[in-house]
N, C-alpha and C positions, 0 to 999 in steps of 0.2 A: 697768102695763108688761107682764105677762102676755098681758093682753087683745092688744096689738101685735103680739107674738112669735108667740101662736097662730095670730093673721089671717095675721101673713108667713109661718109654716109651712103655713098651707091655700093660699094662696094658690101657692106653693111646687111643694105638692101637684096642685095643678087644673094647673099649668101642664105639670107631668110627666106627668100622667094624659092631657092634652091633646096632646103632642107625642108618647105611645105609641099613641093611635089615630091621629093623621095620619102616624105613620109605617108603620102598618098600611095605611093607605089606600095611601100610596104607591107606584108601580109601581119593580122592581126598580132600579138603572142599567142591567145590561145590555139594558132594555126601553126606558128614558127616554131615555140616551145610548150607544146599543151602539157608538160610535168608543172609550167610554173601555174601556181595560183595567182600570185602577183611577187614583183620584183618592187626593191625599195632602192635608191640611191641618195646615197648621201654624202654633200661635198661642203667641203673647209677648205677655204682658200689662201693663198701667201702668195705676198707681193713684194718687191723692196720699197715701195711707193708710200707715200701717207693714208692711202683708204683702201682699202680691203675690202671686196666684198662681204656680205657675211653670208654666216655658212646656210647651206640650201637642199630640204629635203625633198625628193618627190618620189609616188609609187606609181606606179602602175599594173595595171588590172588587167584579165584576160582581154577583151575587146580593144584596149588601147593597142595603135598598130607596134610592131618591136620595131622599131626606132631608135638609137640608143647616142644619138648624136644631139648632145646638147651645147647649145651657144655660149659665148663669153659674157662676162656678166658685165664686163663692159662697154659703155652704149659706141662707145668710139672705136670699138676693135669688130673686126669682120672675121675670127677666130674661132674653132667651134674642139670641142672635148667630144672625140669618137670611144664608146665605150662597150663597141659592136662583138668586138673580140673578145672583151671579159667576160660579159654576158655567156657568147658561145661557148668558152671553156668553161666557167660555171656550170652551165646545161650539161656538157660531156663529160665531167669529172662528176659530176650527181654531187657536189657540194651544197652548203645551204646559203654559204657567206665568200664575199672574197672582196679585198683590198689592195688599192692602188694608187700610184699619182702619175698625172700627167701635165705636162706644158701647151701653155695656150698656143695652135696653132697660127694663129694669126698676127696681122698688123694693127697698129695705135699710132695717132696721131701725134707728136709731140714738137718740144722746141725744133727738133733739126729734122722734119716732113715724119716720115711715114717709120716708124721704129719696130721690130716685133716687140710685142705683149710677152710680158715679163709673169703674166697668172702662170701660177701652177694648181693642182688641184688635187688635195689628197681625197680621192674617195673610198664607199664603201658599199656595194651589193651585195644585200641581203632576200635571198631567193625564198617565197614560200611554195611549197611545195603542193599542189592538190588531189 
């Protein structure tokens, strides 16, 4: 059981380590999308499980890089919510708001080894405009 826990903590690890250099690579928003002033994202979570995240807001400002790939909120899943695509159709549609849900891409530890993550994540971007 050890042997499980450490792969799903390296694994864990590679995918954090991985999503802090492409968010290095990535260019500012005020460079990607300079109409936004800041973008807000806000996520509700549902599980079939007894604990649930709870729900989870964050903005971002011109100088933050666009990035739009956020991790699972679970310490045990190496799973990550891409929300690259919303984003960009928002910017092209010149809308202010748009909503969506997605499934946690990744794996979690459980009784029988390595299981997919059961998150889902209803979210919600709201574009301001500058």
């Amino acid at each position: 059981m050890k042997l499980a826990y450490a792969s799903a903590a390296n694994a864990r690890v590679q995918m954090r380590e991985r999503q802090r250099r492409d968010r290095m690579a990535t260019p500012a928003l005020r460079t990607r999308f300079p109409q936004f002033a800041s973008v807000r994202f806000d996520f509700e979570f549902s599980d079939s499980g007894p604990f649930t995240p709870a729900p989870l807001a964050t903005v971002m400002h011109p100088p933050a890089c666009a990035y739009f790939f956020f991790p699972c909120p679970y310490a045990d899943c190496d799973g990550e919510f891409n929300l690259t695509a919303a984003v960009a159709e928002l910017a092209k549609d010149d809308e202010a708001s748009c909503e969506g849900n997605l499934k946690c891409s990744g794996h979690r530890t459980g009784d029988k080894g390595r299981v997919p993550c059961q998150l889902t994540v209803d979210y919600h971007i709201e574009a301001q405009r500058g």
